[in-house]
C-alpha positions as CSV (number, residue, x, y, z in Angstrom):
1,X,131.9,198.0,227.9
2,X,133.5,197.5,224.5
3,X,132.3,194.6,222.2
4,X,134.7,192.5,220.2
5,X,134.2,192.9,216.5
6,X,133.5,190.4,214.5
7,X,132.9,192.4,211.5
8,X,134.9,191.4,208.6
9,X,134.5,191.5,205.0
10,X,134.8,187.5,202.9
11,X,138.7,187.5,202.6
12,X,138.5,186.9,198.8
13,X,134.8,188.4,197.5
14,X,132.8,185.6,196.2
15,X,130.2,188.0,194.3
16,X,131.5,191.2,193.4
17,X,129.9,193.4,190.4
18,X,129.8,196.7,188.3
19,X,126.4,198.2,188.2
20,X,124.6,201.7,187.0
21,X,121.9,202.9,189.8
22,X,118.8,204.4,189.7
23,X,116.5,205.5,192.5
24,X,113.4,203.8,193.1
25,X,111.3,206.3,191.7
26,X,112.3,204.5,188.4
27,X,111.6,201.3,189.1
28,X,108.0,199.4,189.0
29,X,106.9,199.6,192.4
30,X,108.4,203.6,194.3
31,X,107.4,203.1,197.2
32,X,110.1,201.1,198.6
33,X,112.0,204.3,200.3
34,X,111.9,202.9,203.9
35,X,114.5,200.3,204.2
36,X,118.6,199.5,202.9
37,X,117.6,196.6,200.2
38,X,118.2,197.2,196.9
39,X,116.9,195.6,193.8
40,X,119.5,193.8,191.6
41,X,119.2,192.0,188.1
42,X,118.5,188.1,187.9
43,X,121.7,186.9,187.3
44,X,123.2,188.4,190.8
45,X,120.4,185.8,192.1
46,X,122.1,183.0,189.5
47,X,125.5,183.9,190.8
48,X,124.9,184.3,194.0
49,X,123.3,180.8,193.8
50,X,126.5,179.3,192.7
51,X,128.8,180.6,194.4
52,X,126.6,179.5,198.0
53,X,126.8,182.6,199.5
54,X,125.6,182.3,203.3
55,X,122.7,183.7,204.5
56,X,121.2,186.6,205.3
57,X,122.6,188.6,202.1
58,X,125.0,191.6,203.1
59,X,126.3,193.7,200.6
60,X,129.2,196.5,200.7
61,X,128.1,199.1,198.3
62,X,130.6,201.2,197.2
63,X,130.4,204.4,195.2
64,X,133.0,204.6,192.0
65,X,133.8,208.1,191.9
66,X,133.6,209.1,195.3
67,X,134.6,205.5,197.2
68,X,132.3,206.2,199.8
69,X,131.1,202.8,201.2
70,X,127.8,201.7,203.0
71,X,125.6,198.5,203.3
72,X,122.4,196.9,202.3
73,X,120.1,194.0,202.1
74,X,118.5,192.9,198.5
75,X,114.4,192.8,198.1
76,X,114.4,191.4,194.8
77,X,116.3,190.3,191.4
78,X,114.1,191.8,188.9
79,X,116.2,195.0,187.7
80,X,116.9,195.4,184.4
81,X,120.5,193.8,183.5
82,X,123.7,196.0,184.3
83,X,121.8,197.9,186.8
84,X,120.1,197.7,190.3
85,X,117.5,200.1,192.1
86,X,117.9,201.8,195.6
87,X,116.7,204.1,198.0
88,X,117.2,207.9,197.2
89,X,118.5,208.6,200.7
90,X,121.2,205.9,200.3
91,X,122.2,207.5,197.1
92,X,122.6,210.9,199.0
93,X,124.9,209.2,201.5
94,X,126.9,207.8,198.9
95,X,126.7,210.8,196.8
96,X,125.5,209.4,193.8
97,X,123.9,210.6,190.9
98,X,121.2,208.1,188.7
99,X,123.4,206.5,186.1
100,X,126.8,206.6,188.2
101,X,128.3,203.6,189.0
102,X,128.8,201.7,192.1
103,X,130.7,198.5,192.8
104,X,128.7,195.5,195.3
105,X,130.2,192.6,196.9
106,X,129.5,190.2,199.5
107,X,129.9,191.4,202.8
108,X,129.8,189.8,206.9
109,X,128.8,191.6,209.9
110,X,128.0,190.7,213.3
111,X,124.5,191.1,215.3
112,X,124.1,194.5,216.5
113,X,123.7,195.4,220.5
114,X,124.0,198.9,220.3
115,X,123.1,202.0,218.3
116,X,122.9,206.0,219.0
117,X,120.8,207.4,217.2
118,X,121.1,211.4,216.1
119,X,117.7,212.7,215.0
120,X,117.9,216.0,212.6
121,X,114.9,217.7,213.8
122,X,113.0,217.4,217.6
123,X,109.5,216.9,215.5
124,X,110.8,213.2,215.6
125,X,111.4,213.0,219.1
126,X,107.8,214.6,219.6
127,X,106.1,212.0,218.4
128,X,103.6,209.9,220.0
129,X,106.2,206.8,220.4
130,X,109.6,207.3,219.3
131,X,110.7,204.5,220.0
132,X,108.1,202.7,218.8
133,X,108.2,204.0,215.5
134,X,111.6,203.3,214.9
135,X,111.6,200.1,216.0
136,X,109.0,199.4,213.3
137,X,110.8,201.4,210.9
138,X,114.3,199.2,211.6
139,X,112.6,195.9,210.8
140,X,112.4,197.3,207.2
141,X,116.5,197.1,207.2
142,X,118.9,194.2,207.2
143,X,122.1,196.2,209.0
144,X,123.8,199.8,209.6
145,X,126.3,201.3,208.6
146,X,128.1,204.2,211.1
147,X,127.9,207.3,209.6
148,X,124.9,206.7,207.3
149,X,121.8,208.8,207.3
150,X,118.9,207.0,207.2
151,X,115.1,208.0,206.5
152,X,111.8,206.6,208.0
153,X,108.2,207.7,207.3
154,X,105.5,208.0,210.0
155,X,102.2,209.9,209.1
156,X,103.4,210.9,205.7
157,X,106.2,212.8,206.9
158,X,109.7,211.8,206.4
159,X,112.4,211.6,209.1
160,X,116.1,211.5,208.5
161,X,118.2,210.1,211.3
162,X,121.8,210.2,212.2
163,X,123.6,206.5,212.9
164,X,126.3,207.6,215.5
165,X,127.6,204.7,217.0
166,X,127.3,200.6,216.6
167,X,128.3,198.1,218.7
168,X,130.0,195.7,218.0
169,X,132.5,198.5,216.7
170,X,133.7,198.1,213.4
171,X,131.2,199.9,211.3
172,X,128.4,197.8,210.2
173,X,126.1,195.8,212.3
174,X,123.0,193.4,211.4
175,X,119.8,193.9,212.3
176,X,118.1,190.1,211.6
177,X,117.0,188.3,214.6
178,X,118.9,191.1,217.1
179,X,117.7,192.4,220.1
180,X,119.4,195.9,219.9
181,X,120.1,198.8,222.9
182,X,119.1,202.3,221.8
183,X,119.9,205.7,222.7
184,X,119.6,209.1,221.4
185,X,121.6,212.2,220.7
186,X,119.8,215.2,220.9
187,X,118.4,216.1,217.7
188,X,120.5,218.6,215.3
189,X,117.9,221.9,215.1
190,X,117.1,221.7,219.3
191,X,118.2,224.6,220.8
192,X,118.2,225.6,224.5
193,X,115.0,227.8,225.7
194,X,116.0,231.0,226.7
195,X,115.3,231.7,230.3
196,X,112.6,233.6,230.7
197,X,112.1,235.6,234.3
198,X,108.9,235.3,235.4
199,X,106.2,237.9,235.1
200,X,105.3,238.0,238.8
201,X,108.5,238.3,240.2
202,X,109.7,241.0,238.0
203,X,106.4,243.1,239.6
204,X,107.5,242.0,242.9
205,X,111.2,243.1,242.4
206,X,109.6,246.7,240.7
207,X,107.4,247.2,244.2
208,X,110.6,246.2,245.6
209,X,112.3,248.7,243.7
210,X,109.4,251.8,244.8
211,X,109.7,251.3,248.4
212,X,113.4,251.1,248.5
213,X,113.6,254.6,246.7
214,X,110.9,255.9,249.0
215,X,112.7,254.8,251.7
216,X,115.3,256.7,250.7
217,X,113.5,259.9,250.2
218,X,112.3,259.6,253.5
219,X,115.4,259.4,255.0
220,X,116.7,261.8,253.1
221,X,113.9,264.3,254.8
222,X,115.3,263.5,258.0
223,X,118.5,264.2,257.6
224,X,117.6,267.6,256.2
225,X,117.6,270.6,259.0
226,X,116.9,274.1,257.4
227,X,117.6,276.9,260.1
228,X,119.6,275.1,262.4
229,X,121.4,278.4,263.7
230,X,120.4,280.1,267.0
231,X,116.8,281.6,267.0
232,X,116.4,285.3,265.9
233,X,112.9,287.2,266.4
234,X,112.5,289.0,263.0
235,X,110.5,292.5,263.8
236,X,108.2,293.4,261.0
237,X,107.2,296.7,261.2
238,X,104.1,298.1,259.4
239,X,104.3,300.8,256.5
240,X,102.7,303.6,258.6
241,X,104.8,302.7,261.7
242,X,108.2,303.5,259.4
243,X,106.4,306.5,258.1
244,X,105.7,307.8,261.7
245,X,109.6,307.0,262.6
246,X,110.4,308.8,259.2
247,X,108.3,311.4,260.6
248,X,110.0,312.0,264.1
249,X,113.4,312.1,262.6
250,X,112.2,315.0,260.5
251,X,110.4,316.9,263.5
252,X,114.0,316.4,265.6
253,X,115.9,317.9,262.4
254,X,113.6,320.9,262.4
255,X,113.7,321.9,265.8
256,X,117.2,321.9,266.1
257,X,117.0,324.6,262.9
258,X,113.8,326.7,263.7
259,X,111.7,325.9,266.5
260,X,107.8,324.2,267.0
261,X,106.0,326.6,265.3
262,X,108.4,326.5,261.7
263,X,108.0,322.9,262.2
264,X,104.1,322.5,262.2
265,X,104.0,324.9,259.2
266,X,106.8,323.6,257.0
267,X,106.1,319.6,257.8
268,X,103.0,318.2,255.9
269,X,102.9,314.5,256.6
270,X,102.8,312.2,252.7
271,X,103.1,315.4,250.5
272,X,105.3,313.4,248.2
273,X,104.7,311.2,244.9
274,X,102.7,308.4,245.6
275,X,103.6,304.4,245.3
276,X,101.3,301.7,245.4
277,X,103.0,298.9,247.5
278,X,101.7,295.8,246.7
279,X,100.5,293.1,249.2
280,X,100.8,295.8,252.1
């Protein structure tokens, strides 16, 4: 659902001014970080005063150099004359440096309904309460600007926070007396966890793994048939019985050439050199 905008700066500016910055870490009292009001000299208040600017105070603040354009509250009139005091985060938005210039004027915003809110880092969104803590934080501001970055403290540590989206559109919203929807964008530095495969399964898949592969071996032993040719009787004969054959073949020879008798004389059984046969 889309909100009409009622956001419109004062058709002709009824305050609109010239000033040097400085951070707050110049001015009397530092610790005024958290929040978007600035400290201006005592004769805005005079001014302002004259002119019957309505209430609350917005400003458009407006950097010279770079015209980049954001939004504040005031906190005080007690700055020294010709220049105001702000927070050091809203000078990095607006790129400033202390002792540029900026231009302020009157500004007119509607009630805020809506914000998305980008965190930079997921220690914000671990925190106790986030919500919590930033809706303390936003009481400390008067309106927001899309596109700023702002900064909160909780514990002593220092958050900095994306403004996505406001509703009414239009770019600025106020804060005062609002009862505000808020959502969140996941944070800038969150990255996905990698998937991690658990430890058990892996073992399960690695036994898995064995008896498939000795599965396979086993199969593998029944497919394999050495000596599936016909059956043949080997006949392993002795050393002394191929020595006796060697023998009668001899004794056969000789009596075809002499006779018995030339036989017993002439055959002597092992005359020759002698082998040792290993295993026999």
């Amino acid at each position: 659902m889309e909100w009409e905008s009622n956001y419109t700066y004062e058709p002709t500016p009824l305050f609109e001014h010239m000033f040097i910055c400085r951070p707050f870490s110049k001015y009397k009292n530092p610790n005024l970080e958290t929040g978007d009001k600035i400290i201006m000299p005592p004769s805005s208040l005079s001014q302002i005063v004259s002119v019957r600017l309505k209430y609350p105070l917005f400003f458009q603040i407006k950097s010279y150099n770079e015209g980049i354009v954001s939004h504040c509250g005031v906190l005080e009139f007690d700055a020294e004359e010709g220049f105001i005091h702000m927070p050091e985060w809203m000078m990095k938005n607006l790129k400033l440096q202390e002792g540029d210039l900026v231009i302020i004027r009157n500004a007119a915003m509607p009630k805020g309904r809506y914000i998305k809110l980008q965190p930079h880092t997921t220690s914000f969104i671990e925190v106790s309460d986030p919500r919590a803590v930033l809706e303390k934080t936003l009481r400390s501001f008067t309106c927001l600007t899309r596109g700023d970055t702002i900064m909160l403290t909780h514990n002593k540590k220092e958050f900095y926070i994306d403004i996505l989206e406001v509703r009414p559109p239009g770019g600025a919203i106020c804060l005062i007396d609002t009862d505000c929807e808020v959502d969140f964008a996941t944070p800038l530095d969150y990255k996905e966890p990698e998937a991690e495969r658990p430890k058990a399964k892996k073992e399960d898949d690695e036994k898995k793994f064995d008896i498939v592969n000795c599965g396979d071996k086993k199969e593998e032993r029944k497919e394999f048939r050495p000596f599936t040719g016909k059956a043949r009787r080997l006949e392993v004969l002795s050393y002394a019985a191929v020595v006796k054959g060697l023998a009668k073949v001899v004794i056969e020879e000789k009596i075809k050439d002499g006779g018995k008798e030339a036989i017993k004389e002439e055959f002597k059984a092992f005359t020759g050199r002698s082998y040792s046969l290993g295993g026999v």
